[in-house]
N, C-alpha and C positions, 0 to 999 in steps of 0.2 A: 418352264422358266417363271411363271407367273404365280406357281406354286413357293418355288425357291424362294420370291421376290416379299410372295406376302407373309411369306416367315419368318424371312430374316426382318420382315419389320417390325414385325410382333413380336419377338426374341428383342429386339432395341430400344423399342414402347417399354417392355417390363423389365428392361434393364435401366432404364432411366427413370420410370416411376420407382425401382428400388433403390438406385442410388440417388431417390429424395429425398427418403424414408431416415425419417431417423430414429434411434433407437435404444431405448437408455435402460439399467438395467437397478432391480434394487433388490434387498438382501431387506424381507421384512425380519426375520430374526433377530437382525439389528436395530432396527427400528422398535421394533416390539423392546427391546433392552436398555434403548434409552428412553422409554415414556416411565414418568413414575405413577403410573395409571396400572402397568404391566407389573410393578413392585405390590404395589397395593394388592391389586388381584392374588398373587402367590403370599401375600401375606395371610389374607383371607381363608386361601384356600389350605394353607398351613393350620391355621388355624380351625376351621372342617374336618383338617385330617388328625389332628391332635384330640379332638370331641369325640368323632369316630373311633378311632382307638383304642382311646381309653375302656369306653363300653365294649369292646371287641376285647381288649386284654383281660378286662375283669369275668367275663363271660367265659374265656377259654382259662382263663387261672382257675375260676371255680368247676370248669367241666374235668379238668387234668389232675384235681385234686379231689373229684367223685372218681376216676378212675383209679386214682392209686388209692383208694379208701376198699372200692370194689374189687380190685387186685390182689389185697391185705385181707381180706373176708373171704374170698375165694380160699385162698392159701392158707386159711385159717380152719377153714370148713365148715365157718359159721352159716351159711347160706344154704338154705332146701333149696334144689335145682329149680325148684318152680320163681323163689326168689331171685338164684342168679339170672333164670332169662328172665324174668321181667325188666333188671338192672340192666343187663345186656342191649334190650330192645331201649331201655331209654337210654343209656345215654350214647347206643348209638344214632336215635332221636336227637339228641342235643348235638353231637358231630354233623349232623344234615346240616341243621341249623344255624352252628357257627359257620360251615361252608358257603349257605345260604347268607346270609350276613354279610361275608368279607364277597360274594359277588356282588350281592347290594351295594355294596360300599364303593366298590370300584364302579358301578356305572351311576351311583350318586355324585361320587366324583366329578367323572367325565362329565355331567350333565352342567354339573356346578361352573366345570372349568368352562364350559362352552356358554353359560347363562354371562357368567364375568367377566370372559374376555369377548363375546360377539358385539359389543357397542364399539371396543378399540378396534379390533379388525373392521368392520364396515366404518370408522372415523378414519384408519388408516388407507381404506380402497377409497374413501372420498380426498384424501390427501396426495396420496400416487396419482387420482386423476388429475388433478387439480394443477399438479407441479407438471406432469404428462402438458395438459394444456399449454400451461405459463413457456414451457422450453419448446412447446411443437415437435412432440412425438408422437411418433405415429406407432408405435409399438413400447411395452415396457415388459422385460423379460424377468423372471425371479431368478437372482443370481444363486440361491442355495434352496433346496429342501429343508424340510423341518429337522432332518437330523442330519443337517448339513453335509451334503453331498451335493456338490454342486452343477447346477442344470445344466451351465454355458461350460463345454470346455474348450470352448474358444472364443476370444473376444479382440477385435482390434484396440489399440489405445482411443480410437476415436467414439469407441463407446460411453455414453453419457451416462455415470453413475449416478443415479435423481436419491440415493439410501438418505443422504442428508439435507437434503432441499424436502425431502416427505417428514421426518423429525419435524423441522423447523417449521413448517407450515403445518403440523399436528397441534407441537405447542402453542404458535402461535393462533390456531384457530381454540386451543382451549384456555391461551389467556384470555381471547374474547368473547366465548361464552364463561368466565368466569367472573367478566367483568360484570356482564351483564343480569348474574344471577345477585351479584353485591350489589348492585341498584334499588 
């Protein structure tokens, strides 16, 4: 009985410290959409990828246009065998390379993305806490994954969405280190 007694009280304790609790959820995706901090960044990085590119396109227009050179000279039978495989061996050299390249390129990328945007994601987790604090939650759930799928698939109405209260105390903390820098 004493077993029964001390359960059921313990079962009622953390039923009542959970129904304290409260618990509000946000969706940085959207957040991240309305800063034009997050605009900038994709500007940027638009513009990384356009640089890139470019020397990546010229580089493979000039390797595609030794191959149909070496293709036309083969077919032609202008080339000693010893000439074709040396051709062979470079510009399957130059294929490594461009390969090489366009992997660089994509974890230049990724590095860039993550150099650009790590200042707003740690100003955004200082803003969730902040708003967390201001309404007295004891939890904040992410309403969506980055390729939005969303984490809750269940929420009462009385779940506190904080997505626009973190906005607004973002901008607002960077009107006022903006102010501050204009001094």
């Amino acid at each position: 009985m004493k077993t029964f007694l001390l359960s059921l009280l313990l079962v009622m304790a953390s039923l009542t410290a959970y129904a304290q609790s409260s618990i509000g959820i946000m969706n940085p995706q959207e957040v991240l959409a309305e800063l034009p901090e997050t605009q900038a960044v994709e500007q940027q990085l638009q513009q990384f990828v356009a640089e890139r590119q470019a020397d990546f396109e010229t580089r493979y227009t000039t390797w595609v246009q030794d191959v149909t050179t070496f293709q036309e000279s083969v077919a032609e039978g202008v080339l000693t065998p010893q000439a074709q495989e040396q051709e062979e061996q470079r510009l399957t050299q130059l294929q490594v390379e461009l390969e090489s390249l366009e992997q660089q390129f994509q974890a230049d990328l990724q590095n860039r993305r993550a150099q650009l945007l790590n200042p707003i994601l740690e100003r955004m987790n200082l803003a969730m806490e902040q708003v967390a604090q201001d309404q007295n939650l004891s939890l904040v759930i992410n309403k969506a994954t980055a390729a939005g799928d969303p984490i809750i698939y269940f929420a009462s109405n009385n779940a506190i969405d904080i997505t626009e209260a973190v906005v607004a105390q973002m901008n607002s903390s960077n009107e006022t280190s903006n102010e501050g820098q204009n001094e």
